[in-house]
C-alpha positions as CSV (number, residue, x, y, z in Angstrom):
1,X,184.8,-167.7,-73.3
2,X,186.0,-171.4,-73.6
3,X,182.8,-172.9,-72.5
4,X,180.5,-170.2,-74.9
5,X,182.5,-171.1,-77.7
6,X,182.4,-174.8,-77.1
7,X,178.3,-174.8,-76.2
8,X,177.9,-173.0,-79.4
9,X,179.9,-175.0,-81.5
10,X,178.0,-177.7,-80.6
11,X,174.8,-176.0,-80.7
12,X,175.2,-175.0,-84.1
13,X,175.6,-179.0,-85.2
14,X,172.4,-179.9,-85.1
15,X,171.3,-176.8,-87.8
16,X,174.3,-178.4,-89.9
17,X,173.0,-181.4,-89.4
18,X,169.9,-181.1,-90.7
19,X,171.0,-178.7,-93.7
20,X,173.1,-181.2,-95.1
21,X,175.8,-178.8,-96.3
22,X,179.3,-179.1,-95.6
23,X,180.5,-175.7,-94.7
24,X,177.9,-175.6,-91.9
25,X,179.5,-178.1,-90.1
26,X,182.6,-177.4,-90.4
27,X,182.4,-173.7,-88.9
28,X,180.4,-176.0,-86.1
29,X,183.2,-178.6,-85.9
30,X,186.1,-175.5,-86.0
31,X,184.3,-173.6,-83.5
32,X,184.0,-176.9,-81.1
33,X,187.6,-177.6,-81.6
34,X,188.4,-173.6,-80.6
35,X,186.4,-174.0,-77.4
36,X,187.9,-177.0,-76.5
37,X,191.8,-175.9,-76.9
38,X,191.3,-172.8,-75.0
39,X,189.0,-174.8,-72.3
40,X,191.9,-177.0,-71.7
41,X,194.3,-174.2,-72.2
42,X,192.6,-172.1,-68.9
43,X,192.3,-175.3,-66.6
44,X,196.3,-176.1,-66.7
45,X,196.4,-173.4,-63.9
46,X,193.5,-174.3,-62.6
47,X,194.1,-178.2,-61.6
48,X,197.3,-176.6,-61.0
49,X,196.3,-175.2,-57.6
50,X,194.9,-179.0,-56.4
51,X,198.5,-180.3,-56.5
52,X,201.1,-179.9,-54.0
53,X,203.8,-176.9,-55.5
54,X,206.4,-179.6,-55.7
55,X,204.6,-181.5,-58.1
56,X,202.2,-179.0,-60.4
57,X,204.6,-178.9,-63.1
58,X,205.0,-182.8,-63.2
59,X,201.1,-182.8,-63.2
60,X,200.7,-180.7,-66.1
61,X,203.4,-182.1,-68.3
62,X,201.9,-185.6,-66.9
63,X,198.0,-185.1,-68.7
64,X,199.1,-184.4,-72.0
65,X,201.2,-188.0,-72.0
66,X,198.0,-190.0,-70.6
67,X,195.8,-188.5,-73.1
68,X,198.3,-189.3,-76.3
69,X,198.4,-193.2,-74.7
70,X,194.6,-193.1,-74.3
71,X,194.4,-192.4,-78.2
72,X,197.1,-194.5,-79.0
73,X,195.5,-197.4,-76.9
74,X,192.3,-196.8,-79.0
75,X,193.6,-197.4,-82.0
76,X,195.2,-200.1,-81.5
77,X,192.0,-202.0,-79.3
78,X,189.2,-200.3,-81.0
79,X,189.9,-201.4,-84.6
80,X,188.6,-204.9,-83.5
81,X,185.4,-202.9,-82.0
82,X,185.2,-200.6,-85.4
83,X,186.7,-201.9,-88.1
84,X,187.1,-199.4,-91.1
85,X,187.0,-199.9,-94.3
86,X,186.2,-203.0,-95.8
């Protein structure tokens, strides 16, 4: 359901895209971000079965931390790369 939601979010960009409408893209941009959150939602117990039972908690608590650093990281090294707003 995930993954049909996401393709379909993203699908439905290019139609918004070329409509130049706002509300368009943002059902496409709300049903992208749906897919996504219930994509990564349905593969915690999924990875979970690739770790050892000792550590699958430690691994699922574990992705959420790497990904906010990943972000974090970008902000602080992309804004040379992308500067906004001058």
């Amino acid at each position: 359901m995930g993954l049909c939601l996401f393709g379909a979010g993203m699908v439905l960009f290019w139609p918004a895209a070329v409509s130049g409408q706002y509300l368009p893209f943002l059902v496409a941009l709300f049903a992208v971000g749906c897919g996504a959150s219930i994509l990564e939602t349905a593969a915690n117990p999924f990875m979970a079965q690739f770790w050892p039972a000792t550590h699958q908690r430690a691994e699922i608590e574990l992705c959420p931390g790497v990904q906010s650093s990943g972000n974090d990281s970008w902000r602080v090294g992309g804004a040379g790369i992308h500067p906004v707003g001058d």
